[in-house]
DRENDO-689331 format. One record per atom (N, C-alpha, C, O): atom name; x, y, z; residue in one letter. Coordinates in steps of 0.2 Angstrom, whole numbers, padded with zeros to 4 digits. Example, Ala and Ser with C-alpha at 12.3 -4.5 7.8 and 13.67 -1.06 7.14 Angstrom:
DRENDO-689331
PT  atome     xx     yy     zz  residu
PT      N   0066  -0028   0039       a
PT     CA   0062  -0022   0039       a
PT      C   0066  -0016   0039       a
PT      O   0071  -0017   0042       a
PT      N   0064  -0011   0035       s
PT     CA   0068  -0005   0036       s
PT      C   0064   0000   0039       s
PT      O   0067   0006   0040       s
end
This chain:
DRENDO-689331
PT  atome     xx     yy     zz  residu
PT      N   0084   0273  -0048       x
PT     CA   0080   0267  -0047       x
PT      C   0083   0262  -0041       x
PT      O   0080   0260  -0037       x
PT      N   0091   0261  -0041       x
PT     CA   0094   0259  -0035       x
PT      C   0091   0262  -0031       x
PT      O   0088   0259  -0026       x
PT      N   0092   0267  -0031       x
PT     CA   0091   0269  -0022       x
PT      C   0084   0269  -0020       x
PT      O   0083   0268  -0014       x
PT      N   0079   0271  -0026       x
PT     CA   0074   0269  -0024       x
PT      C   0072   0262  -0019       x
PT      O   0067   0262  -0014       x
PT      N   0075   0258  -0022       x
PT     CA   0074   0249  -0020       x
PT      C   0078   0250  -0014       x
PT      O   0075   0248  -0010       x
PT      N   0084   0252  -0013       x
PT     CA   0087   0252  -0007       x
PT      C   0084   0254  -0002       x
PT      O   0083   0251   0003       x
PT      N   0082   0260  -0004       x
PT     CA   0080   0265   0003       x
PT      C   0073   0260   0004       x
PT      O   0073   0259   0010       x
PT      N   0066   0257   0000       x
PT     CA   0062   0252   0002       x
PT      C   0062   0247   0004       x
PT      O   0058   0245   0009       x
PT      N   0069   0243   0002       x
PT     CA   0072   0236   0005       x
PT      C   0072   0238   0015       x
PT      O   0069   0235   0019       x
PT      N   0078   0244   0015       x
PT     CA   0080   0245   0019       x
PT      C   0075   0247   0026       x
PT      O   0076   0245   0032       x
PT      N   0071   0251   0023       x
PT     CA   0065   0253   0026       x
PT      C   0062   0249   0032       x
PT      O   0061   0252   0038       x
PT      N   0061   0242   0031       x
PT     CA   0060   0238   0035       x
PT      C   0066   0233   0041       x
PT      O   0065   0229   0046       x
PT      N   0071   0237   0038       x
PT     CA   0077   0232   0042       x
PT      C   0075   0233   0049       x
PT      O   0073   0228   0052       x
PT      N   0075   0238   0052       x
PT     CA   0075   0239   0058       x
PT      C   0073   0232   0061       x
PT      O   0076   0228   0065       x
PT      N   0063   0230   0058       x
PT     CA   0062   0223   0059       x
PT      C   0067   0218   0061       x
PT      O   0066   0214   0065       x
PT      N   0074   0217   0056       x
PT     CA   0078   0212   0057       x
PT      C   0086   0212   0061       x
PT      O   0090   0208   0063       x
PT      N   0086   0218   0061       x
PT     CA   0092   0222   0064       x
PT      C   0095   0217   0070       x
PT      O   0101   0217   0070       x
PT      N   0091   0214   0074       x
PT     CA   0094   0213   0080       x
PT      C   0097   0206   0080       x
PT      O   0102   0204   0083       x
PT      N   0092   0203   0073       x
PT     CA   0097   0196   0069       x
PT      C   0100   0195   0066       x
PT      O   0105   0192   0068       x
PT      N   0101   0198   0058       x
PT     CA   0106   0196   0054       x
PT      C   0110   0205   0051       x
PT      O   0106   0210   0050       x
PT      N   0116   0204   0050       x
PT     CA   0120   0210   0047       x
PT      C   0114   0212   0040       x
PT      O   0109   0209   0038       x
PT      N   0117   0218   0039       x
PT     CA   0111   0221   0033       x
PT      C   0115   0218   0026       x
PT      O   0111   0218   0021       x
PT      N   0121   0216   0025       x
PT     CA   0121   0212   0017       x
PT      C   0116   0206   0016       x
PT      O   0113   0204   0011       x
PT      N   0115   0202   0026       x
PT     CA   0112   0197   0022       x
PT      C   0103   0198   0022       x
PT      O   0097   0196   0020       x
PT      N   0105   0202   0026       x
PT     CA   0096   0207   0026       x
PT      C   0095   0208   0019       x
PT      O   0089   0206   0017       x
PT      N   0098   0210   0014       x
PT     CA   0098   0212   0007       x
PT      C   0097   0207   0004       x
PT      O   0092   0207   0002       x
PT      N   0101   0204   0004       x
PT     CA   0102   0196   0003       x
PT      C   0095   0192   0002       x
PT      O   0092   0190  -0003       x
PT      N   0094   0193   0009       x
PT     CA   0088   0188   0007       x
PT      C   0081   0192   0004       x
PT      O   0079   0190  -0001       x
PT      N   0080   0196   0006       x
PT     CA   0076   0201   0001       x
PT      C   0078   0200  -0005       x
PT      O   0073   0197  -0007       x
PT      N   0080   0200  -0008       x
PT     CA   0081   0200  -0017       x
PT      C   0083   0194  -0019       x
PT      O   0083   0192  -0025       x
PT      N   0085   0189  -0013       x
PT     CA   0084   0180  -0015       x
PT      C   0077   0180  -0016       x
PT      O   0075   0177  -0021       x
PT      N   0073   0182  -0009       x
PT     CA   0067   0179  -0007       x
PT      C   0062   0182  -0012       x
PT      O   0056   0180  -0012       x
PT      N   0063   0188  -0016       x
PT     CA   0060   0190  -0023       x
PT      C   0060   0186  -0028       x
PT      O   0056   0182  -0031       x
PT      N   0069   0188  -0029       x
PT     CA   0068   0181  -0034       x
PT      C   0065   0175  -0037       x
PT      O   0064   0173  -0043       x
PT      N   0065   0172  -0028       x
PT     CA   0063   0167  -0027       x
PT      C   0056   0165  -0029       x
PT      O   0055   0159  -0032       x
PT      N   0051   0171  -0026       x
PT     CA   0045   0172  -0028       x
PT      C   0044   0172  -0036       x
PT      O   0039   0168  -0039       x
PT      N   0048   0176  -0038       x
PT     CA   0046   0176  -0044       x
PT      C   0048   0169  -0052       x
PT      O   0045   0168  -0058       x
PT      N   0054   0166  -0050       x
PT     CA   0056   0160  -0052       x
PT      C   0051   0155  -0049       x
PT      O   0051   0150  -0053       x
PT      N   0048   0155  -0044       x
PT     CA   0042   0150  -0042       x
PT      C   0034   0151  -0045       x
PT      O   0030   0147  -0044       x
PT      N   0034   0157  -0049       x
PT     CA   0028   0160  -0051       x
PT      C   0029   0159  -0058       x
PT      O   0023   0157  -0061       x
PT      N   0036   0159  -0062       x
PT     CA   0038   0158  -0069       x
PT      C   0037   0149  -0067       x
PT      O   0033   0145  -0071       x
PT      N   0041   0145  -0061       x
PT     CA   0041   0139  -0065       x
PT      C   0033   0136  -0063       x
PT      O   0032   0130  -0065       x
PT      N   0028   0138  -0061       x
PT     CA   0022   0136  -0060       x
PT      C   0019   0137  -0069       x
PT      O   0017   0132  -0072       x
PT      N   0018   0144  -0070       x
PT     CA   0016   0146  -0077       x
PT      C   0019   0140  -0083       x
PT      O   0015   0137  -0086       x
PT      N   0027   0140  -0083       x
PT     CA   0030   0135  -0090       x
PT      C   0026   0127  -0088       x
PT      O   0025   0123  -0092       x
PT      N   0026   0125  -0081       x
PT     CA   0026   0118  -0081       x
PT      C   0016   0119  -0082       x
PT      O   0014   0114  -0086       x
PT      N   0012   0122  -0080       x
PT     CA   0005   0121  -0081       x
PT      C   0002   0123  -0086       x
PT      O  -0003   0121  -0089       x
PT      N   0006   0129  -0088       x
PT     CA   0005   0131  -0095       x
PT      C   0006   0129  -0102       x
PT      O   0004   0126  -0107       x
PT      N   0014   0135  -0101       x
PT     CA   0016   0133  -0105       x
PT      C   0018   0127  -0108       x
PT      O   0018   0127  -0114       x
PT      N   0019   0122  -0105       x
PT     CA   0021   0116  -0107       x
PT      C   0014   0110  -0107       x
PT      O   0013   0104  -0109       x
PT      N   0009   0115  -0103       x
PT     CA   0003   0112  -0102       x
PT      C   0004   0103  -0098       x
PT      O   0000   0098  -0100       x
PT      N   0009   0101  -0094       x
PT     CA   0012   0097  -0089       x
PT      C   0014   0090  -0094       x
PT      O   0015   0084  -0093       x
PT      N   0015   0093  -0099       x
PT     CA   0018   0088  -0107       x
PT      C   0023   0089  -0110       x
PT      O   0025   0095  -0112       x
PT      N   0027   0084  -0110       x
PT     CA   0034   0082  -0112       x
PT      C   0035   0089  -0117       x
PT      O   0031   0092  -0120       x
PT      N   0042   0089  -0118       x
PT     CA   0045   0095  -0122       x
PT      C   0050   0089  -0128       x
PT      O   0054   0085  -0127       x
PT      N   0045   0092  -0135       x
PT     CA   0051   0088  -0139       x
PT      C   0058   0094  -0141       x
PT      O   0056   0100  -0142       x
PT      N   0063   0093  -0141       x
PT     CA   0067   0096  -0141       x
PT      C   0072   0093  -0149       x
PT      O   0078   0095  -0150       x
PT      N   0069   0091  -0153       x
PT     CA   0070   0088  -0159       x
PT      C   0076   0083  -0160       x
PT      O   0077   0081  -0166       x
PT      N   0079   0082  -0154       x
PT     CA   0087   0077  -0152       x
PT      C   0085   0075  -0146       x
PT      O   0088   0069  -0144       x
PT      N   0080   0078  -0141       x
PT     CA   0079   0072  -0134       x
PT      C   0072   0076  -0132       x
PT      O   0070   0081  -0134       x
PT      N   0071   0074  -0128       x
PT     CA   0062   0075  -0124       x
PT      C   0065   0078  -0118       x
PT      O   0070   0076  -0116       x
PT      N   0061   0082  -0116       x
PT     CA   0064   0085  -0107       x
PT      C   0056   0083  -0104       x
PT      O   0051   0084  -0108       x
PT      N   0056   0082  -0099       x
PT     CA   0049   0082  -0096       x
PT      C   0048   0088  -0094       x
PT      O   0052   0092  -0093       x
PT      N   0041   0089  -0093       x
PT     CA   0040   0098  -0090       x
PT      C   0042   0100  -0085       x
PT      O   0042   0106  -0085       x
PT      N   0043   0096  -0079       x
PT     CA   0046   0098  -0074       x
PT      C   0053   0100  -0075       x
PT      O   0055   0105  -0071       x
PT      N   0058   0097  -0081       x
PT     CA   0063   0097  -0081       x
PT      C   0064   0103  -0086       x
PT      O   0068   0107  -0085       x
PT      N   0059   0103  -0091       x
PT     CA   0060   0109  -0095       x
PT      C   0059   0116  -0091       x
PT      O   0063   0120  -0091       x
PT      N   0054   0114  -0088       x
PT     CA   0053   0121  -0084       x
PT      C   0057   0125  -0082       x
PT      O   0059   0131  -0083       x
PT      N   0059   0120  -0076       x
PT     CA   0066   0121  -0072       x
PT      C   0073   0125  -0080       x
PT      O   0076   0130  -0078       x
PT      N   0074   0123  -0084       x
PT     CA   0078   0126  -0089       x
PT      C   0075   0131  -0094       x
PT      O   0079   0134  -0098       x
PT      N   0069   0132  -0093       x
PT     CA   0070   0135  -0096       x
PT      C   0065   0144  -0092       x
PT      O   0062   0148  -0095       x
PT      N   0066   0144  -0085       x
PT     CA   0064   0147  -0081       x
PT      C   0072   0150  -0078       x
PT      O   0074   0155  -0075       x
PT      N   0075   0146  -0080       x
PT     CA   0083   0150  -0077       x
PT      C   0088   0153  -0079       x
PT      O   0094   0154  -0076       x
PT      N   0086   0156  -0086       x
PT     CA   0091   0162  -0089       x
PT      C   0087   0167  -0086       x
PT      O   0091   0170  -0082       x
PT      N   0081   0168  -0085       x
PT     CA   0077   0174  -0085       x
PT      C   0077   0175  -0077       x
PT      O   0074   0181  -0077       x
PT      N   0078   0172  -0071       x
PT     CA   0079   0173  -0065       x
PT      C   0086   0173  -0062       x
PT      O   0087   0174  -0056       x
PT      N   0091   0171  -0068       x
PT     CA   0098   0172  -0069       x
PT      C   0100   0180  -0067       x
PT      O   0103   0182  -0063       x
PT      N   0096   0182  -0073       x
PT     CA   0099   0188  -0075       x
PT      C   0096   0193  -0069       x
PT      O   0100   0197  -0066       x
PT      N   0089   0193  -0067       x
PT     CA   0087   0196  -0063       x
PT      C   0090   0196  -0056       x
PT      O   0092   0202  -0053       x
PT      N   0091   0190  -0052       x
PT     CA   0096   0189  -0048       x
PT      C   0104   0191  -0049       x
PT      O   0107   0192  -0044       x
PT      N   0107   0192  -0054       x
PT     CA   0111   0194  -0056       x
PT      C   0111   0203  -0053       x
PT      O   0115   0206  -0050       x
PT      N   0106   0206  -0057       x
PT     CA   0106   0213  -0055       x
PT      C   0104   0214  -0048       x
PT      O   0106   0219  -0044       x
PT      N   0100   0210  -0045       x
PT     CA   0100   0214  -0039       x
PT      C   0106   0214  -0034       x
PT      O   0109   0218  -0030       x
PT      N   0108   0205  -0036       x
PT     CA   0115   0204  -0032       x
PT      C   0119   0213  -0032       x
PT      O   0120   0216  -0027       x
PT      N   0121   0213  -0039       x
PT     CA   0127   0217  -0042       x
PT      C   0126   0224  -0037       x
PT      O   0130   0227  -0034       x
PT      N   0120   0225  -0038       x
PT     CA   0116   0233  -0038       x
PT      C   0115   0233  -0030       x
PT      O   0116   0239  -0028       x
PT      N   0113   0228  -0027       x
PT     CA   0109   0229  -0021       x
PT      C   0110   0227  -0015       x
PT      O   0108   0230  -0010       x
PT      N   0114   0219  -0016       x
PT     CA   0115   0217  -0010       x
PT      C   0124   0217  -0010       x
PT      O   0127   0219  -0005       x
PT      N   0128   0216  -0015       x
PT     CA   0134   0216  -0015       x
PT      C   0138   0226  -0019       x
PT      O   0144   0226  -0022       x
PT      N   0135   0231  -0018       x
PT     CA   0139   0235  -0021       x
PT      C   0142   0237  -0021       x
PT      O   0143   0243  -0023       x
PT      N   0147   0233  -0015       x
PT     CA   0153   0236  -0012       x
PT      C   0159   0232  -0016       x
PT      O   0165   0234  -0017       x
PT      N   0157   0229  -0018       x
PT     CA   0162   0222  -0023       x
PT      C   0168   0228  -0027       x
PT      O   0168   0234  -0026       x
PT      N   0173   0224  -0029       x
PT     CA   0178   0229  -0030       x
PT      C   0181   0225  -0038       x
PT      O   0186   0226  -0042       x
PT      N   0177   0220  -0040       x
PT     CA   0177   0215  -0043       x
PT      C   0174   0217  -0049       x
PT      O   0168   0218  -0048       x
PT      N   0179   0218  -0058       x
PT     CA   0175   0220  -0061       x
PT      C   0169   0220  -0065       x
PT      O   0167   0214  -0064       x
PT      N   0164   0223  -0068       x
PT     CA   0158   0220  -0069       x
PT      C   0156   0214  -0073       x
PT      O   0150   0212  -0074       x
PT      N   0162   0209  -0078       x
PT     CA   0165   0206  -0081       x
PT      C   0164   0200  -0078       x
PT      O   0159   0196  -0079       x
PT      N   0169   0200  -0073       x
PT     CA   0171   0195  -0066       x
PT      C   0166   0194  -0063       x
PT      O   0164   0189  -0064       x
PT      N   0164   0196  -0060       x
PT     CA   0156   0198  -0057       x
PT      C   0151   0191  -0059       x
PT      O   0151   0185  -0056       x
PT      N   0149   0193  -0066       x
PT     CA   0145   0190  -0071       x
PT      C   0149   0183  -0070       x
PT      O   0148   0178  -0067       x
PT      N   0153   0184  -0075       x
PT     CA   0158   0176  -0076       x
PT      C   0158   0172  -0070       x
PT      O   0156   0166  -0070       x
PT      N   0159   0174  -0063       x
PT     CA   0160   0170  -0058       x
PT      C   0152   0168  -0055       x
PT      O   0151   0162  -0053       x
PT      N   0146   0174  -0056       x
PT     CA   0139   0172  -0054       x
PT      C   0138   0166  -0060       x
PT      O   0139   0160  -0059       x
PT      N   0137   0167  -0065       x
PT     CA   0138   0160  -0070       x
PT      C   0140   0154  -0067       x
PT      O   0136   0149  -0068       x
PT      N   0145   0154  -0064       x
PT     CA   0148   0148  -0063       x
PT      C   0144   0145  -0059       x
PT      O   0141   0140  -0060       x
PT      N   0143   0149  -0051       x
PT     CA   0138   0147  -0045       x
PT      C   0133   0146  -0051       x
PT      O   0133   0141  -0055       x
PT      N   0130   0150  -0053       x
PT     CA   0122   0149  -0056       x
PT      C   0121   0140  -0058       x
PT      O   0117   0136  -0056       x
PT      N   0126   0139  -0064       x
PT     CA   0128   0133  -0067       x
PT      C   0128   0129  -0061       x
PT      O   0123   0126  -0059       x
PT      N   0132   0129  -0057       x
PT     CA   0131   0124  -0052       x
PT      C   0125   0124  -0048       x
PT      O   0124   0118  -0045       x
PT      N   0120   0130  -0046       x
PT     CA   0114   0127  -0045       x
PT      C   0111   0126  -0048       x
PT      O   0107   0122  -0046       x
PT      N   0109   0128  -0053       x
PT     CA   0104   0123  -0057       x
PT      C   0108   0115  -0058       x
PT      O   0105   0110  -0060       x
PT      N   0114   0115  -0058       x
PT     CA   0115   0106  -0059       x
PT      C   0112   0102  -0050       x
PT      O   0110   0096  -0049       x
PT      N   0114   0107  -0046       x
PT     CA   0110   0105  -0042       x
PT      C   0102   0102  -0040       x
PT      O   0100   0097  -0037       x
PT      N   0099   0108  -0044       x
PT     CA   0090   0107  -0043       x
PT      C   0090   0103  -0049       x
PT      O   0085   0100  -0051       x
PT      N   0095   0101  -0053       x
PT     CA   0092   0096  -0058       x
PT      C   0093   0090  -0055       x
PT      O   0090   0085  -0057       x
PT      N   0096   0089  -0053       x
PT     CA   0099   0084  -0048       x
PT      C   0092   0081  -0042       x
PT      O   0088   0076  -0042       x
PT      N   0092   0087  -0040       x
PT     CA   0088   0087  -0036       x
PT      C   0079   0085  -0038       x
PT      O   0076   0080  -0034       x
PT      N   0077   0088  -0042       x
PT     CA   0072   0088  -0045       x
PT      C   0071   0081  -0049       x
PT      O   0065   0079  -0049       x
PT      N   0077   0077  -0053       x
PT     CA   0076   0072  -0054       x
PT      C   0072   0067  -0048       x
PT      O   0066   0065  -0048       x
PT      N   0078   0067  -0041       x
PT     CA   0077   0064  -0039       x
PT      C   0070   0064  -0035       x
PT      O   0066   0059  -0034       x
PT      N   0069   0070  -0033       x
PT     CA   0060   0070  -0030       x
PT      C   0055   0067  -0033       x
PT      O   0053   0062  -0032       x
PT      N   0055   0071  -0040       x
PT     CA   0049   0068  -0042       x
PT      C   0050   0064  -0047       x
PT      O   0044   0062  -0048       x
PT      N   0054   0062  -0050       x
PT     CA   0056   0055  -0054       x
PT      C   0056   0048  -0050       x
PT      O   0053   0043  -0050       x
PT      N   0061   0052  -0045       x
PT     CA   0062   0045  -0042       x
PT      C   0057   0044  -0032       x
PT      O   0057   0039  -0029       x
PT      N   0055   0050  -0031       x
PT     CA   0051   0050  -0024       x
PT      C   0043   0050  -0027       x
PT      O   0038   0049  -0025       x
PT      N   0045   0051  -0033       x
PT     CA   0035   0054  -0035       x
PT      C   0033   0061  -0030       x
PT      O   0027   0062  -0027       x
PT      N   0037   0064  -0031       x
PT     CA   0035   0071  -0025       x
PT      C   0032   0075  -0034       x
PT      O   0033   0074  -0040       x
PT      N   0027   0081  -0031       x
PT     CA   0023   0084  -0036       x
PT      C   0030   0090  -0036       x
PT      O   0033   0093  -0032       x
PT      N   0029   0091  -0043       x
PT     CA   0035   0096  -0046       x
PT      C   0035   0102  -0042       x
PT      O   0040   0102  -0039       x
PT      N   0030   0107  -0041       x
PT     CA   0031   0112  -0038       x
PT      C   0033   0113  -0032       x
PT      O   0037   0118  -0032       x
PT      N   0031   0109  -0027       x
PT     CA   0034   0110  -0021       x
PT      C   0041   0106  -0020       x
PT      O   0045   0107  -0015       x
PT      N   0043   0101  -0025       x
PT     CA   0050   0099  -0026       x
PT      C   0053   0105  -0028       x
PT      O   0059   0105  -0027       x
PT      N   0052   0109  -0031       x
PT     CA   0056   0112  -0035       x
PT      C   0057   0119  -0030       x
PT      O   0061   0123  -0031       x
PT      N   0054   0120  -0025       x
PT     CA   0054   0125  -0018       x
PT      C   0059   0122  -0015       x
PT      O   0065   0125  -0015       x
PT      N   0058   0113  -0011       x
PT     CA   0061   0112  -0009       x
PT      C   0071   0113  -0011       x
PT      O   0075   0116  -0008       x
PT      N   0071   0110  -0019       x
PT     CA   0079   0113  -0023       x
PT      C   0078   0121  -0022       x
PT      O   0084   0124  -0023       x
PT      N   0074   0124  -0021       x
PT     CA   0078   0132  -0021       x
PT      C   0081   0133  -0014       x
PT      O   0087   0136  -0013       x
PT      N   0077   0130  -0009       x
PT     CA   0081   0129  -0003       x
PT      C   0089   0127  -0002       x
PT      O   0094   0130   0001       x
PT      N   0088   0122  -0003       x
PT     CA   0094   0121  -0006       x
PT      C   0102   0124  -0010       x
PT      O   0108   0123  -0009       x
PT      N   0099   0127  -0016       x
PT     CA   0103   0130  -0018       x
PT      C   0103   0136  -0016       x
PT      O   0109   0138  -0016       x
PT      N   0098   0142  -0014       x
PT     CA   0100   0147  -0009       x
PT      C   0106   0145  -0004       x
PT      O   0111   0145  -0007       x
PT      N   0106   0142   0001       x
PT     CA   0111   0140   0005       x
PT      C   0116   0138  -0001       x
PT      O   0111   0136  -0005       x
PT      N   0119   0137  -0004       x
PT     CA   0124   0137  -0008       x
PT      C   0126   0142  -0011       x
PT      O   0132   0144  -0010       x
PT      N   0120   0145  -0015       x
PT     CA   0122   0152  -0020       x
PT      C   0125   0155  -0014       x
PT      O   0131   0155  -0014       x
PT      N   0123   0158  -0009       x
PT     CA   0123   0164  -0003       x
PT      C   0130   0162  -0002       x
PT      O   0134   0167  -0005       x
PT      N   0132   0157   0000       x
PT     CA   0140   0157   0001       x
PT      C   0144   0155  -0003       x
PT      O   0150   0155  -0001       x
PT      N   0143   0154  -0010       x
PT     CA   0148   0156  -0015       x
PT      C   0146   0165  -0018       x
PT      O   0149   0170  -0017       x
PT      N   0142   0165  -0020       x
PT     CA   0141   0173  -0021       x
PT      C   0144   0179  -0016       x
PT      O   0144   0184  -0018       x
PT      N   0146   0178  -0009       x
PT     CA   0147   0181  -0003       x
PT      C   0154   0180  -0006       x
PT      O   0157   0185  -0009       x
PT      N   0158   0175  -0005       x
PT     CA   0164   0173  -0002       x
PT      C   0168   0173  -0011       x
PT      O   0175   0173  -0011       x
PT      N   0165   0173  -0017       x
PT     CA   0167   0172  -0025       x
PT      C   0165   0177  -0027       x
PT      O   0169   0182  -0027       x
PT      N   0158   0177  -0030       x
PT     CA   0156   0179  -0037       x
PT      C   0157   0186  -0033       x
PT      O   0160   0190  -0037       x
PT      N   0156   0188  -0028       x
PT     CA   0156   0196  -0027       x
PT      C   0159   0200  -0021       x
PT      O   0157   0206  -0019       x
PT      N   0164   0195  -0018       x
PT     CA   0170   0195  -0015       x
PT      C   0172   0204  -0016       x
PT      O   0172   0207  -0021       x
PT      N   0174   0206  -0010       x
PT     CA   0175   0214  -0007       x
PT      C   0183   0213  -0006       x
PT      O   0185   0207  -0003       x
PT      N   0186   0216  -0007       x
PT     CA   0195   0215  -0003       x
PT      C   0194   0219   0003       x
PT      O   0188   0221   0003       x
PT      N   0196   0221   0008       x
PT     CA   0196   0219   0015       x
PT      C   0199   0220   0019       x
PT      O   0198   0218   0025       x
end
């Protein structure tokens, strides 16, 4: 199945070859999956699921924007996590343990970021949750990319 997805991803590089090295050709491909797909779950939880109405959590209320966003990111965690592992970084030299523990970390700090973030759009700009919630992936892409490169899945050299 990796190689399948490799040899598919790769297929297309030529297209970018004259711009970016191919890890972050890889990179953004299984970001920009992700991504799609993490904006596809938090659309469904926040319209559906949650039907755009408060979450009682039986100790505090999350709003749907804010549930969504938590409760859309174990499951784009994990996703994200294997393609990293498997496709964009599998030269890593770094246990599969260490790996994990270190993507958690970044992880944790981006969503403390997009919740940061996300407060402030649309609690405090009144921006419409979905497209705030692009705008925060933007942002933590450019963050993840360069702790996941230079941390979570660091090559010796």
């Amino acid at each position: 199945m990796i190689k399948f997805i490799l040899r598919f991803i790769d297929a297309f590089y030529f297209i970018f070859k004259k711009f970016v090295p191919l890890k972050t050709y890889r990179y953004a491909v299984c970001g920009g999956s992700n991504l799609l797909f993490d904006t596809i779950l938090y659309f469904v939880f926040y319209n559906f699921i949650f039907a755009k109405q408060n979450v009682d959590m039986h100790f505090f209320v999350l709003s749907p924007h804010i549930a969504s966003l938590f409760f859309v990111f174990p499951i784009t965690f994990f996703t994200g996590f294997l393609l990293n592992r498997y496709i964009t970084f599998p030269n890593s030299d770094l246990l599969p343990r260490v790996q994990f523990f270190r993507y958690l970390m970044v992880g944790l700090g981006a969503i403390l970021i997009s919740y940061a973030a996300m407060k402030f759009l649309v609690d405090y700009l009144k921006f419409y949750p979905t497209p705030s919630r692009f705008i925060t992936i933007i942002i933590s892409v450019v963050y993840s990319y360069i702790l996941q490169n230079k941390f979570s899945f660091k090559a010796s050299n």
